[in-house]
C-alpha positions as CSV (number, residue, x, y, z in Angstrom):
1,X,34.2,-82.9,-128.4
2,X,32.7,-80.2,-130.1
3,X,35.6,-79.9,-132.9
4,X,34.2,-83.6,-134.2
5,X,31.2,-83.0,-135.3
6,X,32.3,-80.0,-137.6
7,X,32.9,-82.5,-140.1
8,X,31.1,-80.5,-143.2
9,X,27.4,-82.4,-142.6
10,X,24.9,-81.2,-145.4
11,X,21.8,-81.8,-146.4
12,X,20.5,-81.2,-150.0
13,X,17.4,-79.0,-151.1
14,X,15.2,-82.1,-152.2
15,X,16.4,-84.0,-148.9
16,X,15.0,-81.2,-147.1
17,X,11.8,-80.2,-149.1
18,X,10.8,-83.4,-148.6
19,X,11.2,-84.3,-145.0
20,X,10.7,-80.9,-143.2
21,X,6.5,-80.4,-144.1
22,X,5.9,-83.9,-142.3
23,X,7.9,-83.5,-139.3
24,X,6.6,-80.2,-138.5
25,X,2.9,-81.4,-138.9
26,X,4.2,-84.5,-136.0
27,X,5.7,-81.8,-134.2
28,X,2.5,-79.3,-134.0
29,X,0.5,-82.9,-133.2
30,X,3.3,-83.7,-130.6
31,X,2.7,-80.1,-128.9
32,X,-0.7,-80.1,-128.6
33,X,-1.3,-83.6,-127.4
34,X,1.6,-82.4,-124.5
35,X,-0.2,-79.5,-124.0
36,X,-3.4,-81.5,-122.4
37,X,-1.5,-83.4,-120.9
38,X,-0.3,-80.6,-119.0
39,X,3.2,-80.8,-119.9
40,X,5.7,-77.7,-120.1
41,X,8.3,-78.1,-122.8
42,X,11.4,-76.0,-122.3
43,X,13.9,-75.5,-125.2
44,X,17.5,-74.1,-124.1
45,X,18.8,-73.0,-127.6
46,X,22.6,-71.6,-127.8
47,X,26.3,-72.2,-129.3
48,X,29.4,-70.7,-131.0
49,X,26.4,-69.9,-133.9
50,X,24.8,-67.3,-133.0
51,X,23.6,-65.6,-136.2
52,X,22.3,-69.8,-136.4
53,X,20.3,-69.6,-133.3
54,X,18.9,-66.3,-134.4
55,X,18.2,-67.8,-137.2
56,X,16.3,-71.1,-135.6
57,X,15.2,-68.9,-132.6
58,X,12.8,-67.6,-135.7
59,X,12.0,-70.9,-137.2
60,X,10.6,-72.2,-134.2
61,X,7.9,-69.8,-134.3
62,X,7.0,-71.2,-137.5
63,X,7.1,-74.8,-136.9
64,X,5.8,-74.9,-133.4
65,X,1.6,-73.6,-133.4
66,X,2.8,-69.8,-131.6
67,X,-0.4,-69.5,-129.4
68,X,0.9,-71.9,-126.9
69,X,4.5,-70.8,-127.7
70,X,6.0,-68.9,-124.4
71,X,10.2,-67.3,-126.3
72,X,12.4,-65.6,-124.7
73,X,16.1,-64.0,-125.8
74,X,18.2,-63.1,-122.9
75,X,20.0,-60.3,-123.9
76,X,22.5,-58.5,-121.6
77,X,20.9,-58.0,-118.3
78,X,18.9,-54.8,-117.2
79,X,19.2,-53.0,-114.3
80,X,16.2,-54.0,-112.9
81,X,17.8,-58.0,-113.8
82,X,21.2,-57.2,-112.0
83,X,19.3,-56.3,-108.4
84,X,18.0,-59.5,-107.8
85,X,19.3,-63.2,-107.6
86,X,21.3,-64.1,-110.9
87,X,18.5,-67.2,-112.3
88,X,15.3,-64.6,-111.2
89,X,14.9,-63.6,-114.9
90,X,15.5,-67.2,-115.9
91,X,12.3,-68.3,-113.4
92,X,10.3,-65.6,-114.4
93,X,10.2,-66.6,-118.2
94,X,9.6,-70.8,-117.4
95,X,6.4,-71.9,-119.2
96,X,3.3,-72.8,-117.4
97,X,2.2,-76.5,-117.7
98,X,0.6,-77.1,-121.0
99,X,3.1,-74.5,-123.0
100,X,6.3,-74.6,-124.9
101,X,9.1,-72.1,-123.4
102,X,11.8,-71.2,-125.7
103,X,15.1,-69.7,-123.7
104,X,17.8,-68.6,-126.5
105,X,21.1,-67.9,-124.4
106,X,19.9,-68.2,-121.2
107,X,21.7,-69.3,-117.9
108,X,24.6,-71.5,-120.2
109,X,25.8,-67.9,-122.5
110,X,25.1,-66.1,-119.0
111,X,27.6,-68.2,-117.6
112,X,30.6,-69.1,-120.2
113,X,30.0,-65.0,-120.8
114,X,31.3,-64.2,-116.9
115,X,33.6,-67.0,-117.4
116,X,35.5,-65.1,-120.6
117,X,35.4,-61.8,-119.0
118,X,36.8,-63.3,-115.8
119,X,34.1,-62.8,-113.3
120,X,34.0,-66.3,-112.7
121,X,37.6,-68.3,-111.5
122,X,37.9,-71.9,-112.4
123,X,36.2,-72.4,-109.0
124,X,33.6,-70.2,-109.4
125,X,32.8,-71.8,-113.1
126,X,32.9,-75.3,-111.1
127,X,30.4,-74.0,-108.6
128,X,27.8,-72.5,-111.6
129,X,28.3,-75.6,-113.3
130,X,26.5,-78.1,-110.3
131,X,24.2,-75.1,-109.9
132,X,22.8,-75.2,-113.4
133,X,22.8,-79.1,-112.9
134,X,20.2,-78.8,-109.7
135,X,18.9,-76.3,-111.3
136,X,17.7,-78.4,-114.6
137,X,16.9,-80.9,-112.6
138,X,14.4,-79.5,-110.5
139,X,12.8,-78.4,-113.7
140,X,12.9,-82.1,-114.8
141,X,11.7,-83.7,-111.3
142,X,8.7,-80.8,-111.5
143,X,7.7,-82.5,-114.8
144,X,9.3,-80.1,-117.1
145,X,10.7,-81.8,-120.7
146,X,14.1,-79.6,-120.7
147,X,15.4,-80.1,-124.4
148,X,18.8,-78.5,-124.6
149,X,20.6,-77.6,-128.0
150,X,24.1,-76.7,-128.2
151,X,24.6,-75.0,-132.6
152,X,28.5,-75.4,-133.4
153,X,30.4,-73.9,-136.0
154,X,33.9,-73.4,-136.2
155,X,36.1,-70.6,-135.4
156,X,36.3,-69.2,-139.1
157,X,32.9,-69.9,-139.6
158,X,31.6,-68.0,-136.8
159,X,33.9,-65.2,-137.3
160,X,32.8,-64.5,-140.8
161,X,29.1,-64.8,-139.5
162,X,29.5,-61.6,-136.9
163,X,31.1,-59.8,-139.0
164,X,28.9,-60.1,-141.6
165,X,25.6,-59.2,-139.2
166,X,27.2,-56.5,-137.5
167,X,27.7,-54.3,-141.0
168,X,23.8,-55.4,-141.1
169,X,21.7,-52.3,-139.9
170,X,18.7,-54.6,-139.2
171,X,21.1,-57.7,-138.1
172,X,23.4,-55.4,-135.7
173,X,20.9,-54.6,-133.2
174,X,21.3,-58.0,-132.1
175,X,25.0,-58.3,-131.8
176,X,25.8,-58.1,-128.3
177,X,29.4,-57.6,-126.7
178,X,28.7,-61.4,-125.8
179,X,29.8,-62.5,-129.3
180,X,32.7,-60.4,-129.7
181,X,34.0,-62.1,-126.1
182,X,33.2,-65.1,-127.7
183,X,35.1,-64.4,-131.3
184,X,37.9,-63.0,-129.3
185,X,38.6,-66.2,-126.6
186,X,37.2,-68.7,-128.8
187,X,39.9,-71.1,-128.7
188,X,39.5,-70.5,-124.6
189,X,35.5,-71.2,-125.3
190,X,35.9,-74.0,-127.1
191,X,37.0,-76.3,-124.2
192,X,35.5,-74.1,-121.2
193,X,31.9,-74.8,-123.4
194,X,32.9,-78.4,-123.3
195,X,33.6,-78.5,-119.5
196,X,30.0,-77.1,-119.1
197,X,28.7,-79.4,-121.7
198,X,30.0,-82.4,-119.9
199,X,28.9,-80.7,-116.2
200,X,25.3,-80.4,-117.6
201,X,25.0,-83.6,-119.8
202,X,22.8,-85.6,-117.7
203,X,20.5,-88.5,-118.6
204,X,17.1,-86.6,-117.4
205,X,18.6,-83.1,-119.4
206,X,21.1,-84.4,-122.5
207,X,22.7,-82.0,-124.8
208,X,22.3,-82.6,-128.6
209,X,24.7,-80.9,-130.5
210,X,24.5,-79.9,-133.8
211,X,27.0,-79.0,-136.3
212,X,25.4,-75.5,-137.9
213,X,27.6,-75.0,-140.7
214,X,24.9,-75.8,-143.3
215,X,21.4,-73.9,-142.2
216,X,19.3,-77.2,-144.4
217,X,21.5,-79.8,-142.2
218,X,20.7,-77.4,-139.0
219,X,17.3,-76.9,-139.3
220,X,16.0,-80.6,-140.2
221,X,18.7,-81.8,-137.3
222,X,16.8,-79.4,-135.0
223,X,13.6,-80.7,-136.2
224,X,14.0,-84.5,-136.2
225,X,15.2,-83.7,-132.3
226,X,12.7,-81.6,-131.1
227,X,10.1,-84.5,-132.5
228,X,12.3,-86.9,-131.2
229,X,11.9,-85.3,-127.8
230,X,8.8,-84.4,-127.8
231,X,7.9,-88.6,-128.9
232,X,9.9,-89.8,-126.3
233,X,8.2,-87.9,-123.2
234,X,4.7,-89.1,-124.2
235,X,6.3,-92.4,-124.4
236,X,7.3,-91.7,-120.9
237,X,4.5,-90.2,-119.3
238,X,2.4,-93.4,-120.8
239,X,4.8,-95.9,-118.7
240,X,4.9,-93.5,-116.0
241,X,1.3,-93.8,-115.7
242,X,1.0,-97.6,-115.7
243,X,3.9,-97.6,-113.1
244,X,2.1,-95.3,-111.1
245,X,-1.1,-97.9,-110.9
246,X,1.1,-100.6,-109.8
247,X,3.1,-98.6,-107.2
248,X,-0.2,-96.6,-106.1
249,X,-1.6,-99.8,-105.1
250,X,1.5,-101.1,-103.1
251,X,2.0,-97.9,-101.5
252,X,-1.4,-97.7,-100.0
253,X,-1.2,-98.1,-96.1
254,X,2.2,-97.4,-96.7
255,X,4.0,-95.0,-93.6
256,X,6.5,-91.9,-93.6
257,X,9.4,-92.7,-91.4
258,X,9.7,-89.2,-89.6
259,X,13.0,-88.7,-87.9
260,X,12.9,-88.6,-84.1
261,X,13.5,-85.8,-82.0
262,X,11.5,-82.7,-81.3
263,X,13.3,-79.5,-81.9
264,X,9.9,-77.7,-81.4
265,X,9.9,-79.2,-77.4
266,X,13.1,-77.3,-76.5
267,X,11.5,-73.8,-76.9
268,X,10.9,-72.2,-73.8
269,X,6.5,-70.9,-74.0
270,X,7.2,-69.5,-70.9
271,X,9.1,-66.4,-71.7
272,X,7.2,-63.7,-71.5
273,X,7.9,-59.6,-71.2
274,X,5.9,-57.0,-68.9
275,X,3.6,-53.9,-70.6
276,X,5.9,-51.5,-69.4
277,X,8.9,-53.5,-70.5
278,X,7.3,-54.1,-74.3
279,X,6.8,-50.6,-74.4
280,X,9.9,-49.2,-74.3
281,X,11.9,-52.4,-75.8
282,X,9.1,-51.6,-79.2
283,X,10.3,-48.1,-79.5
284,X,13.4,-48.6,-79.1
285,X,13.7,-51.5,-81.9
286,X,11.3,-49.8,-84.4
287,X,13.6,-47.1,-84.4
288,X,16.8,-49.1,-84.6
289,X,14.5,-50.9,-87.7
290,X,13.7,-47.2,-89.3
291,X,17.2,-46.2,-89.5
292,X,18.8,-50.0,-90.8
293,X,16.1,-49.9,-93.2
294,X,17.1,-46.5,-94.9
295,X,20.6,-47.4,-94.5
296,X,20.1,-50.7,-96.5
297,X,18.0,-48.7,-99.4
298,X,21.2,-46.8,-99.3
299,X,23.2,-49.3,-99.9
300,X,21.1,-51.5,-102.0
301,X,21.1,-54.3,-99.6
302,X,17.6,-56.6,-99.6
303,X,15.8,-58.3,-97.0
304,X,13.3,-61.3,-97.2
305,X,11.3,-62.2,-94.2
306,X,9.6,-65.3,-94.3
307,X,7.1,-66.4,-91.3
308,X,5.8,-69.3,-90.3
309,X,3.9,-70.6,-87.4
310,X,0.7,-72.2,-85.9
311,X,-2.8,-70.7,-86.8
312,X,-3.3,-67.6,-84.6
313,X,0.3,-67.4,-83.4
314,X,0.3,-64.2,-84.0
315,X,2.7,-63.8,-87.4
316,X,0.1,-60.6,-88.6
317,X,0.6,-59.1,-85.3
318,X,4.5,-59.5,-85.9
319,X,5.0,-58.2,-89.3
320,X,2.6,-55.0,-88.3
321,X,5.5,-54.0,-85.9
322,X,7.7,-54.7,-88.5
323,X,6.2,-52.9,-91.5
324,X,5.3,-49.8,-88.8
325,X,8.3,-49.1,-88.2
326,X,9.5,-48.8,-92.0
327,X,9.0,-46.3,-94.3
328,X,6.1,-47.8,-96.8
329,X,7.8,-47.3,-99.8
330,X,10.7,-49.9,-98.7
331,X,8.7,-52.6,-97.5
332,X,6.0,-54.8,-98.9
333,X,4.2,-57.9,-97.3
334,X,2.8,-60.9,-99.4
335,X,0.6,-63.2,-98.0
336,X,0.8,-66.6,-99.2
337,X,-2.6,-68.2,-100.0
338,X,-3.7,-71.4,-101.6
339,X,-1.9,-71.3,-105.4
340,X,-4.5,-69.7,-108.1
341,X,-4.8,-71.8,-111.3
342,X,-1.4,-69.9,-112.9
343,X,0.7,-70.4,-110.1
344,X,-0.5,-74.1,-109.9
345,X,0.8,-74.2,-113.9
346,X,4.4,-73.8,-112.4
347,X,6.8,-75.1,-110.2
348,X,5.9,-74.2,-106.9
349,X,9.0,-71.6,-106.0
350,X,7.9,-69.9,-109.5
351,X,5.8,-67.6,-107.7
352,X,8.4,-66.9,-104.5
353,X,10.8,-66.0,-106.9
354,X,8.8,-63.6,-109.2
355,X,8.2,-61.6,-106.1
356,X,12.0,-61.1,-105.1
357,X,12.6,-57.3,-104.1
358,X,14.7,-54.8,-105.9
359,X,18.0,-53.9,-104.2
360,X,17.4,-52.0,-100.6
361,X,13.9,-53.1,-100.3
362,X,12.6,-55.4,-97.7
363,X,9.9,-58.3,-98.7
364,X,8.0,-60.3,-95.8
365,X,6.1,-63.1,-96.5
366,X,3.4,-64.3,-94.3
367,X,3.5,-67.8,-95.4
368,X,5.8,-69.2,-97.4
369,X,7.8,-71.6,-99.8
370,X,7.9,-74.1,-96.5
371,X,3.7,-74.9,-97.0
372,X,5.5,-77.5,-99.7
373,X,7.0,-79.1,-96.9
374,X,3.8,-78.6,-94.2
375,X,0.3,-77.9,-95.2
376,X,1.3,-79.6,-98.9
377,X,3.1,-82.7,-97.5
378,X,0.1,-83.5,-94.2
379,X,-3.3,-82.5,-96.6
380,X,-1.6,-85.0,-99.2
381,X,-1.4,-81.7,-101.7
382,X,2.0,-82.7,-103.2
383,X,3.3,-86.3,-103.4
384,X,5.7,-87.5,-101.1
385,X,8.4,-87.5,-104.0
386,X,7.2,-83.9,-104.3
387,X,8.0,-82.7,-100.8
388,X,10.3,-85.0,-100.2
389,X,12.3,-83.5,-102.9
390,X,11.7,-80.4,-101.9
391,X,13.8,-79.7,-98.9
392,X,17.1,-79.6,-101.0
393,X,15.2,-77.4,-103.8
394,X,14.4,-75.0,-101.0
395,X,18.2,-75.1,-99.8
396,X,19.3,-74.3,-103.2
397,X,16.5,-71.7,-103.6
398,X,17.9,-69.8,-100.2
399,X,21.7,-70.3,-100.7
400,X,21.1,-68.1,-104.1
401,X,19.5,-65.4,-102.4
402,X,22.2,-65.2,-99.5
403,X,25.1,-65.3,-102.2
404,X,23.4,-62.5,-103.5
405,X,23.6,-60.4,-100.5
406,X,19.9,-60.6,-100.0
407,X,19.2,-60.8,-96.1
408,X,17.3,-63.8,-95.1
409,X,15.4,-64.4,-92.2
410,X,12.9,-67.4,-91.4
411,X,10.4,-67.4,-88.3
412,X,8.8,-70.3,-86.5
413,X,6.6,-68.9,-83.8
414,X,5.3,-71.8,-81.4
415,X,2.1,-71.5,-79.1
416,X,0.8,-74.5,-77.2
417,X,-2.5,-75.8,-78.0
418,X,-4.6,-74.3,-75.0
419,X,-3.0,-70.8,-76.1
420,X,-3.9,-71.6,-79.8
421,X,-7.2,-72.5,-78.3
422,X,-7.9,-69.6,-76.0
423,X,-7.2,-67.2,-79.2
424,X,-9.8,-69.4,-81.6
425,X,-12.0,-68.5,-79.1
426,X,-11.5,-64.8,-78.5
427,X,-11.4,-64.3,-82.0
428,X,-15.2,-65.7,-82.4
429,X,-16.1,-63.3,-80.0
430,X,-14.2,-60.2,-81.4
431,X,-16.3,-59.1,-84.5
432,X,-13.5,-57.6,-86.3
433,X,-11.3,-60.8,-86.0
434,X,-14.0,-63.1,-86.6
435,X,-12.6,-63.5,-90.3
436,X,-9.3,-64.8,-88.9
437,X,-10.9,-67.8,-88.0
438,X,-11.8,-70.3,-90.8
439,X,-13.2,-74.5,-90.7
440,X,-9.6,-75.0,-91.9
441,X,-7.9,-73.3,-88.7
442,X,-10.2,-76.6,-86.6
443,X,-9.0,-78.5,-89.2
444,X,-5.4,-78.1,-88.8
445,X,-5.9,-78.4,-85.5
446,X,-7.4,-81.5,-84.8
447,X,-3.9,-82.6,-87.0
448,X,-1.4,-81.2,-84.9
449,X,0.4,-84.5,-84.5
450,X,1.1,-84.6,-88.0
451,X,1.9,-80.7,-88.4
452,X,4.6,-81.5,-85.6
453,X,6.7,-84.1,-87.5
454,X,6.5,-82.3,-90.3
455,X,7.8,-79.0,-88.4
456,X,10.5,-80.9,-86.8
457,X,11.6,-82.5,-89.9
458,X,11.3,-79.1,-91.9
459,X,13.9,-77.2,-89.1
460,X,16.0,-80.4,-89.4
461,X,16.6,-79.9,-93.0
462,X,16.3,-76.2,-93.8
463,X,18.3,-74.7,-91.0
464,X,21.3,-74.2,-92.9
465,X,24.4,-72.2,-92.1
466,X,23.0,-69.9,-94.5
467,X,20.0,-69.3,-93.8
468,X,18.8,-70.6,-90.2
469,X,15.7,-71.2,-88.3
470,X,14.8,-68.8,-85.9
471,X,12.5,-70.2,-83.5
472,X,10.4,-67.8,-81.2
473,X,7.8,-69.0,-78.5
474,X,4.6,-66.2,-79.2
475,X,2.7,-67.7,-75.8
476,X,3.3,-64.1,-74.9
477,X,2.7,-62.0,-77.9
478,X,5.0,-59.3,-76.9
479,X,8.1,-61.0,-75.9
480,X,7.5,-62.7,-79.6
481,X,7.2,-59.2,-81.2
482,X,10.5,-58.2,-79.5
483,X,12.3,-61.1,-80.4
484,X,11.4,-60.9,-84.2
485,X,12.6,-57.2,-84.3
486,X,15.9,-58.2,-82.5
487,X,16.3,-60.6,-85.0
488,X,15.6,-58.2,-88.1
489,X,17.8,-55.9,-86.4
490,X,20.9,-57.8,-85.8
491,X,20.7,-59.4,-89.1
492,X,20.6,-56.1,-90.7
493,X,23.4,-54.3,-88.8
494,X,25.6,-57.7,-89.4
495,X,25.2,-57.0,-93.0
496,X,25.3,-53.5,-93.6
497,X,28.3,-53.3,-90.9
């Protein structure tokens, strides 16, 4: 596969000189008119050339306008890097709608690299493989133009390169022990690249590969693709719209077919716990919390606590028994708001997974990735592609945390509507919780139906053997604040023990 296209392609000096000044004036025009439409472009450059990807990796700031140019080169992972999920660095550089992200190496070097040195079996490489595949396209299903380029050269070829930059003072900083893995297992690379090629070739995120033998034939190649590209998803977007009129128009009226079931009926509101009783239990847990805490910093084990729940539930009250009975420095609690404008420029589990934790340290969100799949999917905030899509992205999202080591746990807490209602009203009459109640709490309210099904659904499809529900009836706010800490606890102690 790759071995046929070295077949000595060149391209002369004229040839070149006079094709590369008009596509790179289409491409600028390509980017910008992409840019309002609020596209993000994302360019995944790598291949056996690597001294030809640097050298591209450099042309690209030329030929694309830099101001709206987001580039990024993965080099060997930092500390900081290895403590979190493997593809957190990867989300943390996408571009925001309306920009053009350049990854050089990425997730496809990361993973033939751990392939070559062994830290990935056959199986393993299999596994990264459909990973990487779900992973592009949820990038592509978010809107995202993912243009992939694969730069070949053959093994002599790409020997004589490296050695040649390494005896470079100014080229040698950017030899990595990457490409002297690859130089040594290249005829291993050669087909393991082409396994991952084929895994990854798919008709939403094709590869174009390039033979990069001659830097003229490279460059325009890379050129008359990226414009290509670029052409093609305006092309797209156009039809897109005009299939969006038609299908707007038939769907109107149209109805979600919720599954049937209530998962949310069989938790027991009745369960409740005496002062006396709380007391003690609440000591006792915040203590057991304190000590699996410091024992997971120890041992650089993570924790993400995500809580969800009907207004006035009582999730605050929750994570202050939490976050009390943890040393400050190990814990920190993000509450999840309406996106701003930059978060809105991303896919939506952009900003859940820039806010990962270091190893040992424990995150809580109050809020979460699930308002996708709740307030999102019943204010008609997302399309119903959008959060219908989004229960397996969220799957994917928490499998890669848990394989990590990272302990997950997810909260439901239930109240019936007269408790929700009794609380709405003691809060109007507390003046220090008066700001807890808001026109969009009534709102919600009065569309309790449709938060119901989309609850149920929600636990239906996210309640994985990975990472479960945990559903916990906060009629009685005490027994609820228990229950959460045993949870926290248990989890903890299963992980660390």
């Amino acid at each position: 596969m790759l071995e046929t296209i070295a077949v000595g392609n060149e391209v002369g000096k004229d040839e070149y000189e006079e094709s590369v000044p008009a596509l790179r004036e289409e491409l600028v025009e390509l980017q910008h008119e992409l840019r309002e439409r609020g596209f993000s472009v994302l360019l995944n450059l790598v291949g056996t050339d690597t001294h030809g990807c640097e050298e591209v990796y450099d042309r690209l700031h030329e030929w694309f306008d830099a101001r709206y140019l987001a580039a990024t080169a993965f080099d060997l992972p930092s500390d900081e890097e290895r403590e979190r999920p493997l593809f957190w660095r990867y989300w943390r550089a996408l571009p925001r709608h309306g920009r053009v992200g350049v990854h050089y190496g990425a997730w496809t070097l990361g993973a033939l690299a751990a392939r070559l040195r062994g830290d990935l079996d056959d199986a393993a490489f299999t596994a990264r493989i459909d990973h990487v595949e779900r992973f592009e396209r949820m990038l592509a299903d978010d809107g995202t133009l993912l243009i992939k380029l694969w730069l070949h050269v053959p093994k002599k070829e790409f020997k004589k390169r490296l050695k040649r930059a390494s005896k470079d003072p100014l080229e040698a900083q950017f030899v990595d022990e990457r490409d002297w893995l690859m130089l040594e297992h290249y005829d291993d690379l050669v087909p393991l690249a082409e396994t991952y090629l084929r895994g990854t070739d798919t008709a939403s995120c094709p590869w174009t590969l390039i033979e990069s033998t001659d830097a003229r034939y490279r460059d325009l190649t890379v050129l008359r693709a990226l414009t290509a590209a670029l052409r093609g998803a305006l092309e797209r977007d156009d039809a897109a719209r005009r299939a969006a009129e038609v299908a707007d128009a038939e769907d109107a009226g149209a109805q979600d077919v919720v599954p049937t079931g209530d998962v949310l009926s069989g938790i027991d509101t009745t369960a409740a716990l005496e002062k006396g009783e709380y007391g003690d239990r609440l000591e006792e847990l915040q203590a057991r919390l304190h000590s699996l805490a410091a024992r997971a910093c120890a041992q650089g084990v993570s924790t993400v606590l995500a809580f969800e729940g009907w207004d006035a539930a009582g999730k605050g009250g929750a994570i202050r028994r939490i976050s009390a009975a943890v040393r400050a420095r190990l814990i920190r609690v993000v509450p999840i708001a309406a996106p701003t404008p930059e978060e809105k420029a991303h896919h939506y589990l952009w900003r859940f997974w820039r806010e990962l934790p270091r190893a040992g340290r424990m995150l809580v969100f109050d809020r979460s990735w699930y308002g996708r799949v709740l307030v999102e999917r019943v204010e008609g905030f997302a399309s119903r592609d959008e959060w219908k899509r989004a229960y397996a992205e969220i799957n994917d999202f928490e499998q890669q945390l848990v394989e990590h080591g990272i302990v997950l746990c997810k909260f439901w807490l239930e109240i019936t509507p007269d408790e929700q209602l009794r609380r709405f009203d003691a809060r109007r009459d507390t003046g220090y919780k008066r700001y807890k109640i808001t026109d969009e709490d009534l709102r919600n309210r009065a569309r309790r139906d449709d938060y119901v099904a989309a609850v149920n659904e929600m636990v239906r499809r996210t309640s994985t053997d990975v990472a479960r529900w945990e559903l916990v009836s906060s009629e009685d706010k005490r027994w609820a604040r228990v229950r959460v800490l045993e949870v926290v606890c248990d989890a903890l102690s299963a992980r660390l023990d």
